[in-house]
C-alpha angles and dihedrals in degrees: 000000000000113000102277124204118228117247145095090347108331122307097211130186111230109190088310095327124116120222130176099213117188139185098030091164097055116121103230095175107030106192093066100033086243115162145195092251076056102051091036086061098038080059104039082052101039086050100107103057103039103051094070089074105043100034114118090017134112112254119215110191137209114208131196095186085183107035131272092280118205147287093276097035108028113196125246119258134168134181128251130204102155127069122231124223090258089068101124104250089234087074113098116228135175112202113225118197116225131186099277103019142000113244126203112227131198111237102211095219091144157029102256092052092044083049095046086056098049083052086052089053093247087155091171124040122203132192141166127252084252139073139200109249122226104297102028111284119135112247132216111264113270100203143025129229134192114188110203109219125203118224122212103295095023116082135166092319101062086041086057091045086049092042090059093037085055101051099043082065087042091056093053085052097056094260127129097203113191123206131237126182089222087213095237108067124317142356142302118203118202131190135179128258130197093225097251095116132074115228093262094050085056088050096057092052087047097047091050090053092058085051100054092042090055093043088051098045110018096164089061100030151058138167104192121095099230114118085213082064104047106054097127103005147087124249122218099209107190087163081098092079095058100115094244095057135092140211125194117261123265105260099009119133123256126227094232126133084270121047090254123175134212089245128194116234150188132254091236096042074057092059100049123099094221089060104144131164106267121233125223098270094045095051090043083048084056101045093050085064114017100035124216103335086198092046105149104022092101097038099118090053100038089070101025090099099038127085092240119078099027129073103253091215099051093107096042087065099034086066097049138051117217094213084063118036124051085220119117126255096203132250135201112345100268124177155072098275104251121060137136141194130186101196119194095232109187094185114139083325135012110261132150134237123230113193130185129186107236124154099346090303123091096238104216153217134175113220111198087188098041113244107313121266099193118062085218093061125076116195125211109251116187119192127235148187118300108262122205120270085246093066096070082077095049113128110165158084114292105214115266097255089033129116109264093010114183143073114317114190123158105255084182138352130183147109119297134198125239112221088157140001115180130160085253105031144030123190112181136134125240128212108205129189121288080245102029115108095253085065091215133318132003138155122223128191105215106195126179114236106169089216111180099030081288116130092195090061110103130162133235122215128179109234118198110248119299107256125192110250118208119202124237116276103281098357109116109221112270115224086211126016121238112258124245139207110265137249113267129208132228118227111251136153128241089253082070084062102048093091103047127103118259101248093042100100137020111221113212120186114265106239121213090231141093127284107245124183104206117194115196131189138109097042086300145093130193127189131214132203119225094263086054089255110151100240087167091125090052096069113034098163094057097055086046086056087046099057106047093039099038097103102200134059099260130352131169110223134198124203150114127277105225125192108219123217110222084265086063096248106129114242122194092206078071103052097046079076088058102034106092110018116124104159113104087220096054100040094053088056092046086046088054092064103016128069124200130182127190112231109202120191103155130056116188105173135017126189091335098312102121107218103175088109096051117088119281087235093060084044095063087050092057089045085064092051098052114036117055106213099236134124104358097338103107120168093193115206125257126217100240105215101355117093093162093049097046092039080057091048094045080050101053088043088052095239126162097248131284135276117222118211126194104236082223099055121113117209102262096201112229092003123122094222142207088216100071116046121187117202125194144201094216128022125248132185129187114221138182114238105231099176143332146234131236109255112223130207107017088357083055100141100012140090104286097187136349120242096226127192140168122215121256129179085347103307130089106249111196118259095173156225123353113182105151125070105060126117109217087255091066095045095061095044087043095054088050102042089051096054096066081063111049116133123177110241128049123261098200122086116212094044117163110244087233093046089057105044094094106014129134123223129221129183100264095242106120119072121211140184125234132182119233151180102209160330110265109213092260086067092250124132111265115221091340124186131206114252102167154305113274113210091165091073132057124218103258082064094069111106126168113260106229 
């Protein structure tokens, strides 16, 4: 395995690709002690070989989270098509519409994807006989396969017996098949194709092979699906060239009882009486000595997606005719290397062109709103064909029923320099002409967001000019700052604000979410509760986001995670059914149905520089700078002067309250400040539960309110009884989670006498959050109401709001 890097799992370099790998020690097929270590290396070693015949296709992936189990206890699997939002951005995907949705699939064109997915427990990989070509298209198959199915009383044998009757017929159809033990039961038999047929075509001829096979030996096979049909024979099944099926990739694992392989063979190792299926560490002993024994069956589609085997320019031409347009067609690759060109195009609609020089070709993107002026402002890019290096020189009228048609004129032309060029994202700045509409230098981040479901849609952000950053005398340079405990505010009302000047605080609107420190650097994010627990795991999506809009090589963040209703409000009912999760399993079931955003509006260190002493109001300068708003990154605004004005609109947009900030003011790491003041519509409070009383009628055996406190001169004074609030979900989960701590004295102190004949008391150890009208003048809650449970804060935390 690839040297890995201690830490939380393993953070392991995959030919230049970071992944966080966990678990290594799970057993994922029991009966053998296999592990995922195990699986993770088996594919890391058996890459090369295998990625010829899945790359450019879309992967479908069956996945034994935990493990394969047994013969007496089989382990859960389930297929995915689809990719979540934690998928690293580095993984290629092509997205396919289907009746009902579009999903997004992974194309396993290299070893760090085919790794990422052993450490996801995608034990079987499945993928279809065509492949996307190099912009998207769905190709013709460019191979057949036939998998030769045993029926109860036939076995591997009688596979082996169809599988040479049948090719005898498919070489005397010009085809050259080549067998694989699919390391479950029986044989698949593939055979190249030159790419002229359309998947049902192949079908067809697939479909009229079975049959001739059958009709010429009834007794051994069949070709129809019914089990009746099948005691005692082999099934041809051709169905697996339909264009909508898949068939598992050649030297992938199965998720059998044994960590078997769909393993190539030979035509002797067929006709031998010992033929068995072949385990991981007998095909990688084969490799190792024999190669790829179906090397050059997927070569067409291996490169089909790549820039190399294919002209770069071919769909350029393809979309214009040179009798017609003045536009060039290219000619020999001509050029220093790094040019670029932003043309005005006023075609259908202005746009404009940007162009940049990359391996002999002018990589492209088309910009409706022009590049972006204003930091703040992201534009919509949307990339294009490569267009030919002559065309950085292109002024004209492009012919009316042409492609493109419409006015072209150069709006700016010069040389550019590369800081990063990624598949997904670009940074470089560009040094356009004294006259040209840029009006000099400027450097642009270009990062791909697939909006839209389109994996051709990318941003474009303005960054400020690169500046060399120095680290600090004898500090080495960190690829990703250490997190801190954030900046806390103090409670306050709007009449504390009615002296100040007007340009004295900035009001943000105060989110119903959890506080979250995310610290970025590397390739990779991680994200940190309050209380500095990695809850990285918890929100996948947003360290997806992190990583691909962050526009600097490390920055630590400060901001809040939101759960979003489907009218777009954040709800923190919501988001107490994502807080907490960690299991894969159980995130990507809460990300189906629940959306979050993280909303950043502090920025305390980028790429070394420590800013926590500069003014928060220098500090929201440099946020701008460094985060790009896309996918589930948001920087919301602030009113700069007006606390009445922004409490009314946190009011109308139904908000929790604001929260003022002095412009001074310096981030005073792990302080409740002065500085920052939060006001709210309704009060809150978070308490500690303390103990419980018994519910009675519908709530009979259940918890019927929970005895609430917050702590006070080190002891926990009484604040009272909240009963209302729970959904009949929580109070079942309430009731159970409270009795691993019960305890048999109380540790509050004030307790009523009646509020303590029948209680049940609980280690104080789980903080809450309850709604409330007032204070009564015993110090108890009047008329509170249940919000949610905070695992984010601990219970000395808990202070009383004023």
């Amino acid at each position: 395995m690839p040297k890995a890097t201690r830490g939380t799992g393993e953070l392991v370099s995959v030919d230049g690709r970071r992944i966080r790998i966990t678990n290594l020690d799970k057993v994922l097929y029991p009966e053998t002690g296999t592990t995922k270590a195990d699986v993770i290396a088996y594919y890391s070693e058996i890459a090369d070989v295998l990625l010829p015949h899945c790359a450019n296709r879309p992967a479908t992936r069956k996945r034994w989270v935990h493990g394969v189990g047994t013969a007496s206890k089989p382990g859960e699997v389930f297929f995915q098509k689809n990719l979540d939002n934690s998928t690293p951005s580095w993984v290629r995907r092509r997205p396919i519409e289907h009746s009902d949705r579009t999903n997004v699939y992974p194309l396993v064109n290299d070893r760090p994807t085919l790794v990422w997915l052993a450490q996801m427990a995608s034990l079987e990989i499945h993928v279809p006989q065509w492949a996307f070509g190099p912009r998207g298209a769905r190709l013709n198959p460019d191979r057949m396969v036939l998998d030769l199915d045993p029926g109860e009383g036939a076995g591997l044998q009688e596979c082996a017996e169809v599988a040479l009757l049948a090719r005898a017929i498919m070489k005397g159809m010009g085809l050259d098949p080549m067998p694989v033990t699919s390391g479950s039961k029986g044989i698949h038999l593939y055979a190249a194709l030159d790419g002229r047929q359309t998947s049902d075509q192949v079908s067809a001829v697939a479909k009229e092979l079975a049959r001739a096979l059958e009709a010429d030996h009834p007794d051994l096979v069949v070709s129809d699906m019914k089990k009746t049909l099948r005691t005692g024979k082999v099934l041809v099944d051709w169905s697996q060239n339909n264009g909508n099926k898949t068939t598992i990739t050649p030297y992938s694992l199965r998720g059998r009882l044994h960590p078997m392989v769909a393993a190539p063979r030979t035509w002797r190792e067929l006709a031998s009486k010992e033929l068995a299926h072949l385990d991981y560490q007998e095909v990688l002993k084969r490799v190792r000595t024999r190669g790829d024994l179906l090397e050059g069956l997927d070569s067409v589609a291996a490169s089909a997606g790549s820039a190399e085997g294919h002209d770069r320019l071919e769909l350029y031409r393809d979309k214009r005719d040179p009798k017609k347009t003045p536009e060039p067609m290219g000619g020999a690759p001509t050029g220093d290397g790094n040019s670029f060109v932003i043309q005005k195009h006023e075609a259908r609609r202005l746009h404009y062109d940007f162009r940049l020089e990359r391996d002999g070709v002018l990589v492209s993107w088309a910009i409706p709103k022009g590049p972006p002026t204003d930091p703040k402002q992201n534009h919509l890019a949307v990339h294009t064909e490569d267009h030919p290096l002559d065309y950085g020189s292109f002024e004209g009228e492009i012919p009316a029923g042409e492609y493109g048609a419409g006015h072209v004129e150069i709006w700016d032309r010069g040389s550019y320099e590369v800081e990063k060029w990624r598949e997904d994202e670009v940074i470089a700045t560009l040094h356009g002409a004294p006259e040209g509409g840029l009006g000099g230098s400027k450097r642009f981040a270009l990062i791909r967001t697939g909006a839209a479901g389109n994996p051709d849609n990318w941003l474009i952000h303005l960054m400020k000019p690169k500046t060399e950053e120095k680290p600090r005398s004898g500090q080495p340079a960190r690829t990703m700052p250490e997190p801190v405990k954030p900046m806390l505010a103090t409670a306050g009302t709007l009449e504390g604000f009615s002296g100040a000047d007007d340009d004295e605080w900035a009001f943000e609107m105060k989110w119903d979410g959890v506080r979250v420190m995310a610290t970025v650097g590397g390739g990779e994010a991680r994200l940190f509760s309050r209380r500095g627990l990695d809850i990285t795991t918890t929100y996948p999506e947003v360290v997806v986001d992190l990583v691909a809009h962050v526009t600097v090589d490390s920055a630590l963040l400060d901001g809040e995670v939101v759960a979003l209703t489907k009218a777009g409000k954040p709800s923190f009912s919501l988001l107490q059914q994502r807080m907490g999760l960690s299991k894969p399993r159980d995130v990507e079931r809460a990300m189906r149905s629940i959306t979050v955003q993280y909303l950043v509006f502090d920025v305390l260190n980028v790429d070394g520089e420590d800013l926590t002493d500069l003014p928060y109001s220098k500090r929201v300068e440099r946020l701008a700078e460094t985060v790009s708003q896309a996918g589930t990154i948001r920087t919301p605004d602030a009113f700069v002067g007006d606390a009445e004005a922004a409490m009314e609109t946190s009011r109308e947009l139904g908000l929790e309250g604001i929260l003022g900030k002095r412009r001074t003011s310096s981030y005073r790491a792990g302080d409740r400040s002065r500085d920052w003041v939060k006001l709210k519509h309704t009060a809150t409070q978070e308490v500690v539960v303390a103990g419980w009383r018994p519910g009675k009628g519908n709530r009979s055996g259940r918890v019927g309110s929970l005895l609430v406190g917050i702590p006070e001169d080190g002891k926990l004074r009484y604040a009272g009884r909240v009963g209302t609030g729970f959904s009949e979900a929580e109070l079942g989960s309430i009731t159970k989670r409270l009795s691993t701590l019960s305890r048999a004295t109380s540790p509050l102190i004030d307790v009523p006498r009646t509020d303590a004949a029948d209680a049940h008391w609980v280690t104080p150890k789980l903080v809450g959050e309850v709604e409330f009208s007032e204070w009564t003048t015993a110090g108890r809650l009047r008329q509170p109401t249940w919000r949610g449970w905070r695992p984010d804060k601990s219970p000395s935390e808990v202070r009383k709001e004023s």
